[in-house]
C-alpha positions as CSV (number, residue, x, y, z in Angstrom):
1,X,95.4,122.6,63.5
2,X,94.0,126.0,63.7
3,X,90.2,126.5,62.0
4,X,90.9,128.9,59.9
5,X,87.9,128.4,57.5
6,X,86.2,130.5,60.9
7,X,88.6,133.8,60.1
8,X,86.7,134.7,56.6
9,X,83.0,134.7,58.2
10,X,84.2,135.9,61.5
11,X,86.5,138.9,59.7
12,X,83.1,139.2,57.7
13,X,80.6,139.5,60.4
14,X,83.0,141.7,62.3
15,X,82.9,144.1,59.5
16,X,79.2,143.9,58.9
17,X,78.4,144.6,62.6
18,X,80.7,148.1,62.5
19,X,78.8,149.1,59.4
20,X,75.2,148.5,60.7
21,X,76.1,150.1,64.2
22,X,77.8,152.8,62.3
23,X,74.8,153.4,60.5
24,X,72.3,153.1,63.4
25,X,74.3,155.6,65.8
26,X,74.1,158.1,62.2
27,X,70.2,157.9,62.5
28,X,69.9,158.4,66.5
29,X,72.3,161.4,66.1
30,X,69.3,162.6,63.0
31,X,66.2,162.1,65.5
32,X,68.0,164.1,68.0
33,X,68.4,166.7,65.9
34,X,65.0,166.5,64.4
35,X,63.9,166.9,67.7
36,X,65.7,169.9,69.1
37,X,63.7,171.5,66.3
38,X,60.3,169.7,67.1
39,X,60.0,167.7,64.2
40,X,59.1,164.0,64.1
41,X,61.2,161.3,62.2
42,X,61.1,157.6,61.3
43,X,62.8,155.4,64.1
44,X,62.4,152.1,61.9
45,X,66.0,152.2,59.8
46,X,67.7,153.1,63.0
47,X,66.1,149.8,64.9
48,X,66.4,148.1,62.1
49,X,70.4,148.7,62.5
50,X,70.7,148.3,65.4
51,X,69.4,144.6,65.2
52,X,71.5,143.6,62.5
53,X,74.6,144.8,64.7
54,X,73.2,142.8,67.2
55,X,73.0,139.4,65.9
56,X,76.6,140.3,63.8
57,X,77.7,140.8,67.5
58,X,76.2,137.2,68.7
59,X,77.8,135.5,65.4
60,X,81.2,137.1,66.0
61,X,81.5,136.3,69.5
62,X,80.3,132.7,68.5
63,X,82.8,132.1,65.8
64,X,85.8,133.6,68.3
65,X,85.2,131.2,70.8
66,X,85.4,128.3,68.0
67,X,88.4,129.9,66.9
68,X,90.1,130.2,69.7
69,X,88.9,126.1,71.0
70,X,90.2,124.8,68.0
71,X,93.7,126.8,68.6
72,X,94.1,125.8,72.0
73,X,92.8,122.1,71.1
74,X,95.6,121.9,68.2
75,X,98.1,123.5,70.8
76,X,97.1,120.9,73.6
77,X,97.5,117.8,71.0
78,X,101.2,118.9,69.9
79,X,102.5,119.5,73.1
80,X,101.2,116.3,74.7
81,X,102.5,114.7,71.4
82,X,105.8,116.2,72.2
83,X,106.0,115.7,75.6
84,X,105.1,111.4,75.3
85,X,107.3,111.8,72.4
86,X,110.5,113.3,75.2
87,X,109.5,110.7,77.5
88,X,109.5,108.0,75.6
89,X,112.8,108.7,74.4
90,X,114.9,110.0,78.0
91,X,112.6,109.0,81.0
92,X,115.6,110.4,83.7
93,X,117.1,113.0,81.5
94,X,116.2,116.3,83.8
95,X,114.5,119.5,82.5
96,X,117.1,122.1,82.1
97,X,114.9,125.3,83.1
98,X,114.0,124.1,87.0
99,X,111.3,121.7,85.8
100,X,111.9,118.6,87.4
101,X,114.7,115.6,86.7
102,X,113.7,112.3,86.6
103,X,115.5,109.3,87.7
104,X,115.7,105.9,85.7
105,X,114.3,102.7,87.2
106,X,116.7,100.6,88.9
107,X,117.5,96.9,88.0
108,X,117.2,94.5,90.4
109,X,120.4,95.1,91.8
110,X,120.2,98.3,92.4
111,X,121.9,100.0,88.9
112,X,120.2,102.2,86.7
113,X,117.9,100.1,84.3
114,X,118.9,103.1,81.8
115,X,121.8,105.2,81.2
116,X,120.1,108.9,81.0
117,X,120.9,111.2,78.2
118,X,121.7,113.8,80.3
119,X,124.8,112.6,80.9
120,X,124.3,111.1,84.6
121,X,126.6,108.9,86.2
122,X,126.5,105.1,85.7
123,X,125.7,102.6,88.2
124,X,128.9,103.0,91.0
125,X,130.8,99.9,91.4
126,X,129.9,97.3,94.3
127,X,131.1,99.2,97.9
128,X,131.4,102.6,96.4
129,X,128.3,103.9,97.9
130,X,127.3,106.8,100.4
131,X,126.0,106.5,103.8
132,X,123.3,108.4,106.1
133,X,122.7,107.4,109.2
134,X,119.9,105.0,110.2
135,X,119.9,102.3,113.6
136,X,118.2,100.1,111.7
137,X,121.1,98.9,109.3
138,X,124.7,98.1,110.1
139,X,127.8,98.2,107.4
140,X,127.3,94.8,106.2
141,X,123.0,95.3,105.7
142,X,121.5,94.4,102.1
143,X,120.8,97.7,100.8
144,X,117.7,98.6,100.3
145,X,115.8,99.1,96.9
146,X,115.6,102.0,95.2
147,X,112.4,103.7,94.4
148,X,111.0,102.9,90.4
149,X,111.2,106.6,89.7
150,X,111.9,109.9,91.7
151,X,111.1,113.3,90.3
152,X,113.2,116.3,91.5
153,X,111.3,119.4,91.6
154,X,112.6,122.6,92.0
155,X,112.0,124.4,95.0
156,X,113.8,127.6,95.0
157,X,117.6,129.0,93.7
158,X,119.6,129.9,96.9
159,X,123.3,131.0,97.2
160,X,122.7,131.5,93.0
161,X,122.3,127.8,92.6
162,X,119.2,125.4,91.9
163,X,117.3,123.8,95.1
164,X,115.1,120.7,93.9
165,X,113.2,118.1,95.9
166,X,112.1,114.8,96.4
167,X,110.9,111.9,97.6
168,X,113.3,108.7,97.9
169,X,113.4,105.5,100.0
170,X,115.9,105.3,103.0
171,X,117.4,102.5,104.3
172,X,114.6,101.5,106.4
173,X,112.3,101.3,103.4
174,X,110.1,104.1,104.2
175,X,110.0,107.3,101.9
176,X,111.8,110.3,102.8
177,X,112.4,114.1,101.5
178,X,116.1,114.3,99.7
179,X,116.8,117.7,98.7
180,X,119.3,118.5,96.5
181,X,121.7,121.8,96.2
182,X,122.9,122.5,92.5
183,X,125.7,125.0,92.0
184,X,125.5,127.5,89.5
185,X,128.4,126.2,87.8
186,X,126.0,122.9,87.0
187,X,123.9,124.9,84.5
188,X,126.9,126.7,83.3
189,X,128.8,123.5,82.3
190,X,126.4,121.1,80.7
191,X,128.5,118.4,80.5
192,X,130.9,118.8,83.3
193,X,130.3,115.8,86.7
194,X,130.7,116.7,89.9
195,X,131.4,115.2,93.3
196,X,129.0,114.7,95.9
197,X,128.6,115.8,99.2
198,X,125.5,114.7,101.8
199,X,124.6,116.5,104.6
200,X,123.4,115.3,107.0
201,X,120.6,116.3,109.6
202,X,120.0,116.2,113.1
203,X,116.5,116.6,113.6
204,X,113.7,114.2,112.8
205,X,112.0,114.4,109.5
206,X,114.1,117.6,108.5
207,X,116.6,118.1,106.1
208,X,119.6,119.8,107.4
209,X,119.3,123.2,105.1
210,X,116.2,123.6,107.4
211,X,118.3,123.7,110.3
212,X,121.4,125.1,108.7
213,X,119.6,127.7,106.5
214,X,122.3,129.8,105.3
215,X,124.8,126.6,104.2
216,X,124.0,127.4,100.4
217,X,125.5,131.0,101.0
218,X,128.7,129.8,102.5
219,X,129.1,127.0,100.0
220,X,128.6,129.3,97.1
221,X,131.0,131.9,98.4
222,X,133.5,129.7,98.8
223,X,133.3,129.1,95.3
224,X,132.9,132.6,94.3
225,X,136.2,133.5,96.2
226,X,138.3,130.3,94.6
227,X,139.0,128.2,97.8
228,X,136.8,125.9,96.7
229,X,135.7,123.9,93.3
230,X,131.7,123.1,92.8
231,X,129.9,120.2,93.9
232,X,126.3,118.9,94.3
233,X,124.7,119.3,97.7
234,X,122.2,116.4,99.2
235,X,120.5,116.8,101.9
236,X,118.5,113.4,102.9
237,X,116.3,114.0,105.4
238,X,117.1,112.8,109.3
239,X,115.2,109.0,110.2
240,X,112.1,109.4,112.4
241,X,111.7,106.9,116.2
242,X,114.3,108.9,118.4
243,X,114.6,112.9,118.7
244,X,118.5,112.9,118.6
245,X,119.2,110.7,115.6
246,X,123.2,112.1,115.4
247,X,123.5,110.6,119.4
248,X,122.3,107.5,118.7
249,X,125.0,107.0,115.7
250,X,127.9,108.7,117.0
251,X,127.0,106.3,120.6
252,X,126.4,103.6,118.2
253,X,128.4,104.2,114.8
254,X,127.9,100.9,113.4
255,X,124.6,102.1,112.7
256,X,125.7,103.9,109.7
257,X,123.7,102.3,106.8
258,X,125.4,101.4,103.3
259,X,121.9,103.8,101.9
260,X,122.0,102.3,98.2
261,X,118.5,103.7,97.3
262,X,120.1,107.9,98.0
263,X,123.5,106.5,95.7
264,X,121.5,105.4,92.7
265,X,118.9,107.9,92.6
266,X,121.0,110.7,93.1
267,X,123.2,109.3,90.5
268,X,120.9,108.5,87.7
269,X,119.1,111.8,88.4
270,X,121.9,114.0,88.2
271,X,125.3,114.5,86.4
272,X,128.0,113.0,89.2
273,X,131.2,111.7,89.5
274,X,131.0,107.9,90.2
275,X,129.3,107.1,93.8
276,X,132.8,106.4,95.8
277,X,135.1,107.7,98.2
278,X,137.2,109.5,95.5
279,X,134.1,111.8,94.5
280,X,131.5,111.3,97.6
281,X,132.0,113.2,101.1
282,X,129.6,113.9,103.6
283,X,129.0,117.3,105.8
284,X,127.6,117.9,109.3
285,X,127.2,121.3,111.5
286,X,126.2,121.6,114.7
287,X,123.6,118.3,115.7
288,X,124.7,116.8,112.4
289,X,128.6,116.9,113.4
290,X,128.6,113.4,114.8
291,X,126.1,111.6,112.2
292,X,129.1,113.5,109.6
293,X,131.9,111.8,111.6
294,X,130.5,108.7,112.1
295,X,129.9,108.3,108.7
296,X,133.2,109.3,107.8
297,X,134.9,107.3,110.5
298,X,132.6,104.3,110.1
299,X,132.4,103.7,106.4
300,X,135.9,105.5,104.6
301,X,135.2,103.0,101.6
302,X,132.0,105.0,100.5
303,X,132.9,108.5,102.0
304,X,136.4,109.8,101.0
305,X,136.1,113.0,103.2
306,X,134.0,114.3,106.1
307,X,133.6,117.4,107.5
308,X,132.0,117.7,111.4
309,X,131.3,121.9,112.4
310,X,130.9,122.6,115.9
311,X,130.3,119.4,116.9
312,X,129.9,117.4,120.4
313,X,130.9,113.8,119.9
314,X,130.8,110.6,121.5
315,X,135.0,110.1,121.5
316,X,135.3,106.4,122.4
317,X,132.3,105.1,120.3
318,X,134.4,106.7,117.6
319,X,137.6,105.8,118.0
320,X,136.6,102.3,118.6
321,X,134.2,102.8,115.3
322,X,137.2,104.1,113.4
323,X,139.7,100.8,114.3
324,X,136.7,98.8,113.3
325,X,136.8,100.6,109.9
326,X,137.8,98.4,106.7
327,X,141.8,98.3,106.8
328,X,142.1,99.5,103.2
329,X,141.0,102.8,103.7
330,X,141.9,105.7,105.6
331,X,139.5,108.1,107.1
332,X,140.3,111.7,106.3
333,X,138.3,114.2,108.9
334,X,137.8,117.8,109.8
335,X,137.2,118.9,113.0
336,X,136.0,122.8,112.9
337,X,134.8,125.2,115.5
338,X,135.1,129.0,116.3
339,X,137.7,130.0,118.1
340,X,135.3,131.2,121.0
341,X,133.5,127.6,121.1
342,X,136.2,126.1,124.0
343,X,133.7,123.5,124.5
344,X,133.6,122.4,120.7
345,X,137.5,122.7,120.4
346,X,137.7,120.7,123.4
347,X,135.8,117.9,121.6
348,X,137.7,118.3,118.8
349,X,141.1,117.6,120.1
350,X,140.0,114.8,122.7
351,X,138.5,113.1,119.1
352,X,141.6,113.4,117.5
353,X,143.8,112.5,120.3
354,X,141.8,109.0,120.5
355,X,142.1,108.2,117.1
356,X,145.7,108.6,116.6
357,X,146.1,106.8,119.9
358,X,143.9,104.2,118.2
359,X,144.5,100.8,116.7
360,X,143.6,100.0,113.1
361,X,142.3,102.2,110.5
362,X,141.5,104.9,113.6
363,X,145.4,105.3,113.8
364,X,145.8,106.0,110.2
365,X,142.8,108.6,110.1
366,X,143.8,112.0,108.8
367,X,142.6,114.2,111.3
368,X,142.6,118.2,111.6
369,X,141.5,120.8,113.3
370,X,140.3,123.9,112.4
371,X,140.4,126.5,115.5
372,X,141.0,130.5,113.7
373,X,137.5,131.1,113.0
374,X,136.5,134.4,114.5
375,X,133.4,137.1,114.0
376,X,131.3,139.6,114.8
377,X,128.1,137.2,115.5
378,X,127.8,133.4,116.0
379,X,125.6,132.9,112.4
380,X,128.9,134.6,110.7
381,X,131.0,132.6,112.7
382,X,129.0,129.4,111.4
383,X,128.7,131.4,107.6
384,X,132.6,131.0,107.7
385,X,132.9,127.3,109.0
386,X,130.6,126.3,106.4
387,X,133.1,127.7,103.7
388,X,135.7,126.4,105.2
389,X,134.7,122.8,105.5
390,X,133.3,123.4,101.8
391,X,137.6,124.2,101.2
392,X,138.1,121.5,102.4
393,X,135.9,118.5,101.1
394,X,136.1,120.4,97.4
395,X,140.3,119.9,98.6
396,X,140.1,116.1,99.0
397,X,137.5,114.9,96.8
398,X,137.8,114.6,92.8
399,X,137.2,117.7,91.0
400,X,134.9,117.9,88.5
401,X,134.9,117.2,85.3
């Protein structure tokens, strides 16, 4: 609460100090005079003045500063007041003007401990989880616990969306950056879901925006032009120990880890479709191709789509991968490169021709090839994959809703 017995002698001081330096600059301007004419006048009532607007001055900067700490106290005290209060009532619920969004505590199985107001997801059903890529866990690993809480800050607004940040265990059980993409369409539609699709990286301890910086652009043009629908961006960053983390998967695909700390976070942090391959794809260009198509290949009951742009891959580790995949799904797969990459379209057919010449789930993959990409400049060549493999995952996963 605001002192305001301090405004009457403050307004009252104030006043008093005007009318005593008023009155002392009256009798300065009278000795001056009196002197231009050589006469001699009494300098007592203009000192005497001149003190008292002195010490009104020391009282009313005095009472200004008490003023104003008692203001700022009273300020301080309601908003701390109000922001235990918002808290204590929606711990994960995620602050709407590029704050930060705050995930609940898991239980011990992994599921949100609390639903968040916000109107997050609820905990996905056993098996309908995403994947990143990590040699230290196979299909069938126990998934690793999710942090107690993780913050999302935001970072910056490119392609007109929201950019936040954090900090989340990977399936190793070491902390790593996750960065998340919002569309603009997520602050547009407060209570709209969306689907989910991670990106992944190719380069130790980076996220794959950093290596694929204009990906936002070409995700939210695709949007802006209507061949694609809106979804949520994540972009985990790549596992530490080897320097090409997508080789070692796509040579070793059963690497792919079941990541159950990224699903639940993401998912009680944000407004999502339920984790699964109905509303869950993953996305790789260039060094990230093969973790995108392992992933996709590997694990079809978490990811329902993968996209792999420009990509070099490791074709009988995958086809073998993809036979190996669990017989009641289908892996669905895009394999896009410019028309002047030869070398990446090569790789993309000799994939394809493997897997339909396959056994298993591999045979039953949905597999094409995109091959008409053409431009001035290989970054608007990669500026046009992007939107196209955006087409095509917003295509095959749920829409929002």
């Amino acid at each position: 609460m605001v002192r305001s017995l301090l405004v009457v002698p403050l307004l009252a001081a104030a006043a008093g100090g005007v009318w005593l330096a008023r009155g002392a600059l009256q009798r300065w301007r009278d000795l001056r005079a009196a002197e231009t004419y050589e006469l001699t006048g009494d300098q007592r009532p203009m000192l005497l003045r001149a003190a008292g607007a002195m010490v009104c001055g020391v009282f009313v900067t005095l009472l200004t500063v008490l003023t104003a700490l008692g203001t700022f106290g009273a300020l301080g005290s309601s908003e701390s007041r109000s922001g235990s209060a918002e808290l204590a009532a929606d711990p994960a619920d995620g602050a709407a003007a590029g704050g930060g969004r705050q995930a609940a505590p898991p239980a011990a199985d992994g599921a949100p401990a609390t639903a968040p107001a916000s109107g997050a997801a609820p905990a996905a059903a056993p098996g309908a989880v995403p994947a990143v890529p990590a040699a230290a866990s196979a299909p069938g690993a126990a998934p690793a616990a999710a942090p107690a809480t993780s913050r999302f800050d935001s970072v910056g607004h490119p392609g007109g969306g929201e950019l936040l940040q954090s900090a989340v265990l990977g399936p190793d059980g070491h902390p790593r950056n996750v960065r998340v993409w919002l569309p603009a369409q997520y602050a547009k539609e407060p209570n709209a879901r969306f689907p989910v699709v991670v990106m992944q990286a190719a380069t130790p301890r980076k996220t794959a925006d950093a290596e694929v910086p204009d990906v936002f652009e070409g995700l939210s043009s695709a949007v802006q032009t209507g061949k694609a629908r809106p979804f949520i961006l994540v972009a985990p960053e790549a596992p530490n120990g080897t320097e090409h983390p997508c080789d070692l998967v796509a040579a070793a695909p059963q690497a792919v880890a079941d990541d159950a700390a990224l699903r639940t976070t993401i998912a009680a942090a944000f407004r999502t479709l339920p984790p699964g391959p109905a509303s869950w794809g993953t996305l790789g260009v260039e060094g990230g191709a093969p973790c995108a198509a392992a992933a996709g290949l590997a694990r079809p009951d978490l990811y329902g789509a993968a996209a792999a742009v420009s990509g070099r891959f490791d074709t009988a580790a995958l086809a073998l991968t993809g036979a190996e995949a669990p017989a009641n799904a289908a892996p669905k797969l895009l394999l896009a490169a410019a028309k002047a990459d030869a070398a990446g379209l090569d790789a993309a057919r000799k994939l394809q021709a493997a897997l339909r010449g396959g056994t298993g789930a591999a045979a039953r993959a949905d597999v094409r090839i995109s091959d008409n990409v053409q431009d001035y400049t290989p970054d608007r060549e990669r500026l046009r994959l992007v939107r196209q493999a955006a087409q095509y995952l917003a295509e095959t996963l749920a829409k929002p809703s």
